[in-house]
Each structure stands twice: as C-alpha cells, then as structure tokens.
C-alpha positions as CSV (number, residue, x, y, z in Angstrom):
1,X,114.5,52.7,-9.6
2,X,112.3,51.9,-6.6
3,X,113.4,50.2,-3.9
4,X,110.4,47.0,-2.5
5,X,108.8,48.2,0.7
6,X,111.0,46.8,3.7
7,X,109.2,43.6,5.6
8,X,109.5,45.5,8.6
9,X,108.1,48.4,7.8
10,X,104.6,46.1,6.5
11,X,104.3,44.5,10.0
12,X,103.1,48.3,11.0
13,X,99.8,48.2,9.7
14,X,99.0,44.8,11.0
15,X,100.0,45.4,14.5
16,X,97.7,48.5,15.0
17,X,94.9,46.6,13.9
18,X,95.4,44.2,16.0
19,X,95.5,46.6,18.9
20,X,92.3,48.2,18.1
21,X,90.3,45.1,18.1
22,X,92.3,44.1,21.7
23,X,91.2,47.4,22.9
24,X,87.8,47.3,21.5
25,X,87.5,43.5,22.9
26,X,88.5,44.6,26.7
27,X,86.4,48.0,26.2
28,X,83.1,45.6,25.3
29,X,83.7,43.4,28.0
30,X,84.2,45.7,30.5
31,X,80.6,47.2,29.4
32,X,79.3,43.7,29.7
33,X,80.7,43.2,33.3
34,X,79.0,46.7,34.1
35,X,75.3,46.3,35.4
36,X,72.9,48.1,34.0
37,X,71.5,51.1,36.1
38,X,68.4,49.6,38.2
39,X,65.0,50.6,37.2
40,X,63.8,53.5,39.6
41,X,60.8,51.7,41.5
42,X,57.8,54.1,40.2
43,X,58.7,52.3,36.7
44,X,57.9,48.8,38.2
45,X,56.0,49.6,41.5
46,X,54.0,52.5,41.6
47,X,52.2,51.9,45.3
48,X,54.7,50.1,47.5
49,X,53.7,47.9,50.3
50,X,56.1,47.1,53.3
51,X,55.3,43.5,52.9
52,X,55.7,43.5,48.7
53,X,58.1,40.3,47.4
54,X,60.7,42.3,44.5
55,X,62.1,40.3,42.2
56,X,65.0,41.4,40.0
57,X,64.4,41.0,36.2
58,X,66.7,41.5,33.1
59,X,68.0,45.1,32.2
60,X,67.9,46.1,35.7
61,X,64.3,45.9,36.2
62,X,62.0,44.0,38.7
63,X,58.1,42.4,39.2
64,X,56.5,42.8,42.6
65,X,54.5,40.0,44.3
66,X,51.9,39.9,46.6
67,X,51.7,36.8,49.1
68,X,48.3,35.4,48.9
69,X,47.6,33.2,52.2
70,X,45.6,30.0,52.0
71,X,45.4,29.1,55.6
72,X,43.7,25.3,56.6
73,X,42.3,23.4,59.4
74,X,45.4,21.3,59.5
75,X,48.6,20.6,57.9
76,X,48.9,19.3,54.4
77,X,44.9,20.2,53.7
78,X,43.4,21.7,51.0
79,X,41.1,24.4,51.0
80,X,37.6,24.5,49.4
81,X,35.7,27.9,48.2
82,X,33.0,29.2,46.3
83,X,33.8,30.2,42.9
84,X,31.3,31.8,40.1
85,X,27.9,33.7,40.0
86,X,24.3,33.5,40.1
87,X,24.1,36.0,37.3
88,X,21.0,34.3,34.8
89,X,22.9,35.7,32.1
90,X,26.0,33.8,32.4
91,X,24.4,30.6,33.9
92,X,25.7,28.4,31.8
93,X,29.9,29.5,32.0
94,X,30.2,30.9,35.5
95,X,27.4,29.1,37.5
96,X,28.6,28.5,41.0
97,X,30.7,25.7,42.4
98,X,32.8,24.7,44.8
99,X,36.8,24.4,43.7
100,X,39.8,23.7,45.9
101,X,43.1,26.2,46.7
102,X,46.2,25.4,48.6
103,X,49.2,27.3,48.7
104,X,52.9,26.2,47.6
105,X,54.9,27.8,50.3
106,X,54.8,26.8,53.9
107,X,55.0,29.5,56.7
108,X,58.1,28.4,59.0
109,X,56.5,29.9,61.9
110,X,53.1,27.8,61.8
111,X,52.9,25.4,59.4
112,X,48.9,25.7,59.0
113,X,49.8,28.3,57.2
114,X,50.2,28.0,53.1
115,X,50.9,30.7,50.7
116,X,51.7,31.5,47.0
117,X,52.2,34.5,45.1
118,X,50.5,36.3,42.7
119,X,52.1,39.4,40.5
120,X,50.8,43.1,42.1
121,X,50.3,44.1,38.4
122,X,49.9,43.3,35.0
123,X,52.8,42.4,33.4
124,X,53.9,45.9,31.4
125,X,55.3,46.3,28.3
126,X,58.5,47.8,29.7
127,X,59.0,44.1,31.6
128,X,57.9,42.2,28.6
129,X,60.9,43.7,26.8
130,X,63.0,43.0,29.4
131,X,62.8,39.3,29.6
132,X,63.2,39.4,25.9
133,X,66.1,41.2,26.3
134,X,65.2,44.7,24.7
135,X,67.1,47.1,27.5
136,X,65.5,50.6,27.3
137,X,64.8,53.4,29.2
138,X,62.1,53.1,31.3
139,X,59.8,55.6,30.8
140,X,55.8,56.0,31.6
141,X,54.1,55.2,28.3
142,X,56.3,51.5,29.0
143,X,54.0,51.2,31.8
144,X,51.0,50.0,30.5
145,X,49.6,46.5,30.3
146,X,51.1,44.5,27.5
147,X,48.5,43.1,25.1
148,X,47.7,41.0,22.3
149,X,48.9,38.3,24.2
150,X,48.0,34.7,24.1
151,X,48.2,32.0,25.7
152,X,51.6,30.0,24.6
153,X,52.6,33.9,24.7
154,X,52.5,34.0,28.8
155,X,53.7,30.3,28.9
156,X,57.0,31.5,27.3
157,X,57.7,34.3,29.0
158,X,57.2,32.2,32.4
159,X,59.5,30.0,31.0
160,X,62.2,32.4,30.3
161,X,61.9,35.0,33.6
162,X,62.3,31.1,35.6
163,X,65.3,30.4,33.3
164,X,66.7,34.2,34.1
165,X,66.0,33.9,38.0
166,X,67.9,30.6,38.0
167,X,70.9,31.9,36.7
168,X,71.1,35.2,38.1
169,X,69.2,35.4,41.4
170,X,68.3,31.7,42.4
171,X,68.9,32.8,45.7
172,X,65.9,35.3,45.8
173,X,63.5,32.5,44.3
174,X,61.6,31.5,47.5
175,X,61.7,27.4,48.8
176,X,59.9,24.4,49.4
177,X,61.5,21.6,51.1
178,X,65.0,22.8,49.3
179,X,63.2,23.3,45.9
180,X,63.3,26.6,44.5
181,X,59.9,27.9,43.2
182,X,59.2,29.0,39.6
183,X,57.2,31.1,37.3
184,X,53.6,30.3,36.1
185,X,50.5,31.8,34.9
186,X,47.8,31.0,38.1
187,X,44.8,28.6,37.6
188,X,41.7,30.0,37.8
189,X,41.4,29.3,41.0
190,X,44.1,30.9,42.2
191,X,43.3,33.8,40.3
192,X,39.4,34.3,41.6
193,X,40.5,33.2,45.3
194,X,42.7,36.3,45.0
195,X,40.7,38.5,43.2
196,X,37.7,37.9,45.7
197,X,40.3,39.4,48.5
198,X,40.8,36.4,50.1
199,X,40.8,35.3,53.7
200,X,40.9,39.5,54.8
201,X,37.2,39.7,53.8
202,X,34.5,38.5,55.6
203,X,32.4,35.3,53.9
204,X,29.5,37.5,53.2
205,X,32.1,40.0,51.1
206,X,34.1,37.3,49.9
207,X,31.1,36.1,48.1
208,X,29.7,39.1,46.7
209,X,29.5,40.3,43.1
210,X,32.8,42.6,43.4
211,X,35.0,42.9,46.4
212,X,34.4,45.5,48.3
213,X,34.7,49.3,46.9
214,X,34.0,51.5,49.7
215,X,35.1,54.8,47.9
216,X,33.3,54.0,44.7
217,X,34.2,51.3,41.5
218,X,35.3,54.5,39.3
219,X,38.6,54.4,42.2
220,X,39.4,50.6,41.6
221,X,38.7,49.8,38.4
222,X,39.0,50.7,34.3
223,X,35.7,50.0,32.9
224,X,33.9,51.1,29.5
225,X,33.2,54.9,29.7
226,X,34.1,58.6,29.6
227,X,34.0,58.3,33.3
228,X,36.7,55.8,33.5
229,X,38.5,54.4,31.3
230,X,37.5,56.3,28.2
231,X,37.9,52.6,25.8
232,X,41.4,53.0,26.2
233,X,44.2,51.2,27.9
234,X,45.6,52.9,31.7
235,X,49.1,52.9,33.4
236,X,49.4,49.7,36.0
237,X,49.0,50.7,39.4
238,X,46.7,54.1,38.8
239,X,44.2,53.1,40.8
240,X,43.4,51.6,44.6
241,X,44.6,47.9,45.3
242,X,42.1,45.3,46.7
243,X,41.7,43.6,49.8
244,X,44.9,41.5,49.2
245,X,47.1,44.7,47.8
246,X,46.6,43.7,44.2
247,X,46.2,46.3,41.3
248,X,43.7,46.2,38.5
249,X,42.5,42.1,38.9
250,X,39.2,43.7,37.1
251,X,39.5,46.3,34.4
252,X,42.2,47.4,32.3
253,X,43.1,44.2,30.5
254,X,42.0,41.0,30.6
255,X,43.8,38.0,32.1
256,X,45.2,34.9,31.1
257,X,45.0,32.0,33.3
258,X,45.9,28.7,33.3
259,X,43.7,25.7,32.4
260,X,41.5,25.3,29.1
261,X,38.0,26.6,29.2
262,X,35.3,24.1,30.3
263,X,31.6,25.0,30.6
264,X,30.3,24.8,34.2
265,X,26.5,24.8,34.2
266,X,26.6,23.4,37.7
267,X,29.3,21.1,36.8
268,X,32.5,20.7,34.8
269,X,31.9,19.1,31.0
270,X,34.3,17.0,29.7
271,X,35.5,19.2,26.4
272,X,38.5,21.4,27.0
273,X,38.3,24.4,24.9
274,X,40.4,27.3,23.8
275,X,41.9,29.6,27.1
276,X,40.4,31.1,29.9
277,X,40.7,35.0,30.2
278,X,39.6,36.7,33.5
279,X,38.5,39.8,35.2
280,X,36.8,41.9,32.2
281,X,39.1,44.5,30.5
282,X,38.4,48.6,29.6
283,X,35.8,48.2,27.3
284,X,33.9,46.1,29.8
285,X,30.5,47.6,31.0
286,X,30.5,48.9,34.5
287,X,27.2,46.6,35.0
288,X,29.5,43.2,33.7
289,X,32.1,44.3,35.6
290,X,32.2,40.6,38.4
291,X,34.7,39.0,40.1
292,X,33.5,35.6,38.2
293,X,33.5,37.2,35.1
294,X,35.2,34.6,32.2
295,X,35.0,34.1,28.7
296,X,37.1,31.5,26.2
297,X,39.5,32.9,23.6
298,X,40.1,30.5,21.0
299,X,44.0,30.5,20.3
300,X,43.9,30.4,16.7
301,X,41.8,31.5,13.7
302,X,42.1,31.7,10.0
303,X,44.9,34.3,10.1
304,X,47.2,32.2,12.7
305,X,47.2,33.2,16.5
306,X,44.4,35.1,17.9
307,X,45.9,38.5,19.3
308,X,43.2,40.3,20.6
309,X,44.3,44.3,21.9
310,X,42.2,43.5,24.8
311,X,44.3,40.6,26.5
312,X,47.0,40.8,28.7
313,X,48.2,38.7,31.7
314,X,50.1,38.2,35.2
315,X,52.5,35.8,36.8
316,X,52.0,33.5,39.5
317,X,55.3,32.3,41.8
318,X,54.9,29.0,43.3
319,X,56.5,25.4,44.1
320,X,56.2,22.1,43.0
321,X,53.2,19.8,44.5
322,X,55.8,16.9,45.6
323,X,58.8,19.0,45.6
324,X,60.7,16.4,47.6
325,X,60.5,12.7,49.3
326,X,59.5,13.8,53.0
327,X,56.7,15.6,51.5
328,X,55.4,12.4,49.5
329,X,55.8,11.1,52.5
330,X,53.9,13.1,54.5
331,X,51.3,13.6,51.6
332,X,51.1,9.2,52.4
333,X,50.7,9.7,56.2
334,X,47.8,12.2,55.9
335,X,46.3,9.7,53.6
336,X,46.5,6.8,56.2
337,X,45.1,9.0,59.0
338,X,42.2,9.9,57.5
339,X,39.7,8.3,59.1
340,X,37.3,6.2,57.3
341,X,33.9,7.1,56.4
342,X,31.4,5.4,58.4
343,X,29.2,3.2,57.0
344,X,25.9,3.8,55.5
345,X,23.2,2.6,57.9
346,X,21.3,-0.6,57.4
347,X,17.9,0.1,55.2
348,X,15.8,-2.7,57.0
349,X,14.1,-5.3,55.2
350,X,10.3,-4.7,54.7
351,X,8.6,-8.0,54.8
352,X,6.2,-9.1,52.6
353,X,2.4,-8.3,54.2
354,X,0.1,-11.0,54.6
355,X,-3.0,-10.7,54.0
356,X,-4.5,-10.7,57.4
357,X,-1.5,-7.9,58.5
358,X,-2.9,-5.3,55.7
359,X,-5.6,-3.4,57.7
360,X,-9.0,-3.7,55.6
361,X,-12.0,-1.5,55.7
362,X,-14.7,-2.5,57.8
363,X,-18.0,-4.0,56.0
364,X,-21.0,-2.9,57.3
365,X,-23.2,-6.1,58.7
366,X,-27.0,-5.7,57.1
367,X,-29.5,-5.5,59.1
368,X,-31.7,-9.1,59.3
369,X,-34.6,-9.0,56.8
370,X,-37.7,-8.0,58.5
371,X,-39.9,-11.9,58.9
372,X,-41.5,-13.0,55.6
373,X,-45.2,-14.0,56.4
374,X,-46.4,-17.1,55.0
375,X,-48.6,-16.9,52.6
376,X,-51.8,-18.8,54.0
377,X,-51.9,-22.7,53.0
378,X,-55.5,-23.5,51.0
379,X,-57.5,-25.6,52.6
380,X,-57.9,-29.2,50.9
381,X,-61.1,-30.3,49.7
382,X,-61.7,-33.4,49.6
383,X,-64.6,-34.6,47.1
384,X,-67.6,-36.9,47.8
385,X,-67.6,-40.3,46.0
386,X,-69.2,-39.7,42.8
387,X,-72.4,-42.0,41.9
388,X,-71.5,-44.6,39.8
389,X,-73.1,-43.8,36.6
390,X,-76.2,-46.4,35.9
391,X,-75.4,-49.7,33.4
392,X,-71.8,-49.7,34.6
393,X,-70.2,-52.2,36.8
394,X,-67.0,-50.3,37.6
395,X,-66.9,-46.8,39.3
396,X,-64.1,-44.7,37.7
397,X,-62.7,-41.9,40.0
398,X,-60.3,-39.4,38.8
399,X,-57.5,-37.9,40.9
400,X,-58.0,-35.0,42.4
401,X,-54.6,-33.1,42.1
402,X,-54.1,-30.2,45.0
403,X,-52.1,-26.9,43.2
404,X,-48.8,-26.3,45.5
405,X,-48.6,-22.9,47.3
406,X,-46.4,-20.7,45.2
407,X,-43.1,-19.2,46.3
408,X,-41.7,-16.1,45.0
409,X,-38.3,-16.4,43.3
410,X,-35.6,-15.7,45.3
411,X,-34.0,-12.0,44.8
412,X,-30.1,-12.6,42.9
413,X,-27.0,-12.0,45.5
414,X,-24.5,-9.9,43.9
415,X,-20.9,-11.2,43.4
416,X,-18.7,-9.9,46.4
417,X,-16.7,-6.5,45.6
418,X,-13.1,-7.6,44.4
419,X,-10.9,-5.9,46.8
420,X,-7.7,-4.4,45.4
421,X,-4.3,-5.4,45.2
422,X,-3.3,-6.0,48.5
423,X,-0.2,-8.3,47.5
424,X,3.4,-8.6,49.2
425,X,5.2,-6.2,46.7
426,X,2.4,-3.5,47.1
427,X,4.2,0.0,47.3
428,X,3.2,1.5,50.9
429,X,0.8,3.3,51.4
430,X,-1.9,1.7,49.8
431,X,-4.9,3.1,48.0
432,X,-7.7,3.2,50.2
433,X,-10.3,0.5,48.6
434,X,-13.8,1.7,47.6
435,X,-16.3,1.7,49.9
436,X,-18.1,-1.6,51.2
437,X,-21.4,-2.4,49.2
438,X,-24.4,-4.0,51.9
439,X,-25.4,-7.1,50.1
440,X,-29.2,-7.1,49.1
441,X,-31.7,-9.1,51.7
442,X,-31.9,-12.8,50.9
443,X,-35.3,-14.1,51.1
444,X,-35.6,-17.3,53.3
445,X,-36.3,-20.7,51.7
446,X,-39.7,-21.3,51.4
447,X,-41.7,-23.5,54.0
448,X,-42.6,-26.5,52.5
449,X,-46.1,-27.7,52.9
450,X,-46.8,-31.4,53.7
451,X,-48.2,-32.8,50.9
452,X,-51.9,-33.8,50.6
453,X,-52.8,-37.1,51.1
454,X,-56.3,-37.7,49.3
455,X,-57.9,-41.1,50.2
456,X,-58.6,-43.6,47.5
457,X,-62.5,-43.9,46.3
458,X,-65.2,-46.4,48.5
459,X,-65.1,-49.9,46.9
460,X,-68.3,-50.6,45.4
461,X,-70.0,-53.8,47.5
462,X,-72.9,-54.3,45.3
463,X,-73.0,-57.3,43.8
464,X,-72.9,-57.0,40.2
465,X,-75.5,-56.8,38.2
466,X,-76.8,-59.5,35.7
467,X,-76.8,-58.5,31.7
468,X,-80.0,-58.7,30.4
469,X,-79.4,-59.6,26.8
470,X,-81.0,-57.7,24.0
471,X,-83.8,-58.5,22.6
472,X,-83.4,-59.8,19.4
C-alpha cells in the first residue's frame, strides 16, 4: 500500500525555486547598479586637445566637442560672413553670400564673447550603438564613420543622446541663463563657419577654396584615390585637425546638416528641397574637394528612405535662442537702442524749363544782299497830234498805253527749321538740334515808277466844214 506524499515534504520543491529566482533577481540588479567599464579614450578620441569638451555617453563611452567662438562688436550681436564659392561650375548651388552666425553660450569672463560647439569627429559606429543601447566592446574597426544615414536618422539620435545627458549627466550639459543646452545637427552655417577655421585664420585664409594645408591635402583629408583614401571609408581622427581642432570636416563621409536644400544663385529661392550634405566624402575628387562644397539628398525614393554608403554626420551642442525672460529682455533693449537709420536725402525738384532757360544754338545772321540796281526807266514818248484825216469833222485819237517796267519775281523764303522738343518734361541732356540753315536773300520790293501822264489830243478850232451835197 503506498502512503500519499506528506504536505510538508511538497513545500520543498517550491521553496528552492523561489530562492533561485530571489538570488537571480538580487544577482541581475547588482549587475545593473555596476557601471560599465569606461571606454579607453583612443576608442572615442584619438588626438586629445587640452581644451576638448567630453561628454559621457551610454555603455561607458563619450563624444568630444570642440568650442567654436563667434566673437562680436558688441553684446547680443550677430555675426555676418562669407559663405560659398566662385567655382563656375557650381554657380548656381554654392554661389557666394553673405549669412549670419552667433554662438549659444556666453563667455562669463567677457560677454562679447559667444560660442557653440561642434562634435571633433564624425559620429562612429561604435557611438551610434551606444545611444541605441548596443554595449560592445570597443574595438578599432567600431571607429569608423557611421553611414547610410539620413536625415530624420541624425534627428533621432540627437534626440535620444539629449534625453540620455538629461538623465544621467545634466550636470555636464553646459548653460545659458540656467537652461541647459542640447543636442542638434548644426545649420549650414555653423557648419561652414567652422569648417573655414574660423576666427584663428586670417580673412584672406578664411575665404579661400580650402583652409589652410601647409603639409599637403593627402595629411588632412580622405579624398578619391590610391593616394588617399583608396574609395574606401577611414578611422575618425587619422588624419591632422584644422584650424579650429576639428577632424575630417572634408573627406571621409559626408555630412548632414540642418536646414532643407535651397538653391542660391546669388540668392536664396523660395522651394525647400530634400537635405543638405556637406564637406565631400572619399570618393570625392581631390580637385572638388572645397570648403563650400554641397549637394541635396532627396530623403526618399521608390524603395523607401534614401541610405546612401556615402553619408554620415556630426552633432552640434548648443542653447535655446530665448532661453530665458532677462534674455527677451535684453534681446528688446538692443532693439530699442539701435539707432535709427537716417533718412534718405531730399532728391530736389527739377523745374520745368522754359523756353527762354533752354540754351539754343546760335543762328547765323546773313549777310545783307548786295544793292539790286534798277533796271533803267524807258523814256516816254509822247506822240504828235495826228492830222485829222480829210472829209471828217471829228479827230479821233487813240491812247497811247506806256508798258510798265518789269520786276523779277521775288525768290520763295523757306519755312523756318522746326526746332526740337524742347518742352518741360524733356529728359536732360538734350539732343543737340541740327545745325542753323541761313535763309536765302530776299530781293527788295520793286520801285515803283510814277505813272505816265499822257496829255489829251489839241482840240480842233476850225470851224466845221459845210456838206456839199451830192450831186444828183
């Protein structure tokens, strides 16, 4: 016969179990609580600078920043520069213009001075899977530039490294005004202000095709080639820095900033395109290689996101623009000083010339005509008395008529030479007129001749004579 099991002896089982998962809860949080071992700093910073910003990242690693200073003329003021190229071949999307910088941070010590920071390197694959939360060893082949990244891409992980820093290390996150500063990718502005070398180059330097690479490009930059790159993707931080300590801004990869792309063919057009990338990547040309080098990636094609194995990016650190009241205020004050711009001057009135004020040409005066000689006056005859004819009572005397001295016809006068438009609205100056025309001689009237008086015919006294009739 067998005995049931004993309900003592069935609580055994239970209670071990129960142990192990007490100890295995307390042995997991214990390895929670226990910090990971920090990244050794050749994983994350290859070329140290005394004055580098380090801040702490997931999985025990860390990003270095470089400070970028924007220095003005006066407090709260922005700073203007020259961005683009006067390469003809990219004319029309980086011709040159002027665009405006102005750092987040201000400098305790003199507040002139404005700063914000920019990330020393691309961001590396070993740190992208670090803010996602992948912990693994570092190691060297981690350390190259992480691409096929887009746009909404860097925006996310900007998002999340701010979140981290917030919880974990607000304290380390520098201030403005009490506000702690967060993670961004950097316009383009601050990007080519940067990437130019900044205020620790000369104007002449600043504005050149390429800062400046005293020892040779091949020793600051990854460009196309078996004498450089080699069309394949390099370590961060192999090569020099530039002016401002900052590794790789042209070559390697290239970079993601900010805005939309906009064409600028001497200015900004209103369509907002796809994003911008800068700086040329390692199958750039050494010839395109240019500090104003950008093209657009369109985010999306027919497959879904565009990923292109060329495209990486870095993060910017800054503040907000108003990041508290007194700064509004101050931001108001500035506005109110500001003198006002004088006015334009006074264009004064042109009155209307009259005719008399409108300087004419001079018309040349014709000599007088030489005298016009008379032509001689015939002399008048004046005729005997006839004889009055025989058998005829009456005497008939015709008139003698005197022919009048002839005068040539007098020579036509020209109409006067129409001036031109001389009136009130006339632009000035005016065309000069054509030159004066002498008007032809006039002949004088002609001298008129008294006329002829020719005195009537002797009356006949005779007495008259009788009529002798006919004879029959």
């Amino acid at each position: 016969m067998t005995l049931p099991p004993s309900p003592r002896a069935s609580l055994f089982p239970r209670r071990r179990a129960l142990v192990a998962l007490l100890l295995a809860t307390v042995a997991g949080a214990a390895h929670a609580q226990t910090p990971p071992t920090p990244w050794q700093a050749r994983f994350y910073d290859p070329q140290p600078l005394i004055d580098d910003l380090v801040m702490p990242m997931p999985c025990g690693g860390a990003m270095v920043f470089r400070r970028i200073e924007v220095p003005t003329e006066a407090q709260l003021k922005v700073r203007k520069f020259v961005m683009g190229g006067d390469d003809p071949r990219f004319g029309t999307t980086e011709a040159r213009r002027e665009e405006f910088v102005e750092g987040s941070f201000t400098d305790r010590a003199d507040p002139k001075r404005r700063y914000y920071y920019l990330a020393k390197y691309e961001l590396s694959q070993l740190q992208l899977d670090a803010i996602a939360g992948k912990c693994a060893e570092p190691a060297r082949a981690a350390m190259k530039p992480a691409t096929a990244q887009t746009w909404f891409d860097a925006v996310q992980v900007a998002q999340r490294y701010t979140e981290w820093l917030l919880a974990n290390a607000a304290d380390k996150l520098p201030r403005e005004d009490n506000s702690a500063g967060f993670l961004r990718l950097p316009t383009e502005a601050e990007w080519e202000y940067a990437a130019r070398g900044g205020t620790v180059v000369a104007q002449g330097e600043f504005e050149a095709r390429t800062f400046p690479m005293v020892d040779g490009m091949e020793k600051y930059v990854w460009f196309a080639g078996p004498s450089s790159s080699n069309d394949e993707v390099q370590l961060i931080g192999a090569l020099k820095a530039n002016p401002l300590g900052l590794h790789d801004m042209l070559g390697n990869v290239d970079e993601i900033v900010l805005e939309p792309f906009r064409v600028h063919g001497g200015r900004a057009q209103g369509q907002a395109g796809g994003y911008v990338i800068k700086g040329g990547n390692h199958r750039t040309p050494r010839a395109d290689i240019r500090s104003s080098y950008r093209y657009e990636v369109p985010p999306f094609d027919d497959k879904g996101p565009r990923r292109l194995p060329t495209v990486g990016f870095r993060l910017a650190l800054v503040a907000a623009v108003i990041p508290s009241q007194k700064r509004l205020d101050d931001l108001r004050k500035t506005a109110d000083d500001k003198p006002a711009s004088p006015p334009a001057p006074a264009v004064p009135a042109i009155p209307p010339a009259s005719p008399a004020a409108v300087p004419k040409p001079p018309v040349a005066t014709p000599a007088p005509p030489p005298p016009v000689a008379s032509p001689p006056t015939p002399p008048v005859a004046t005729p005997a008395p006839p004889a009055a004819p025989a058998g005829s009572g009456t005497s008939s005397q015709p008139a003698t008529t005197m022919a009048q001295p002839t005068t040539p016809p007098a020579a036509p006068v020209p109409p006067p030479t129409a001036r031109p438009n001389e009136s009130a609205t006339s632009p000035t100056p005016r065309v000069a007129p054509p030159p004066a025309v002498a008007p032809a001689p006039v002949a004088p009237p002609p001298v008129r001749q008294p006329p002829v008086v020719v005195p009537p015919p002797p009356r006949n006294t005779d007495p008259p004579m009788r009529r002798t009739p006919e004879p029959r």
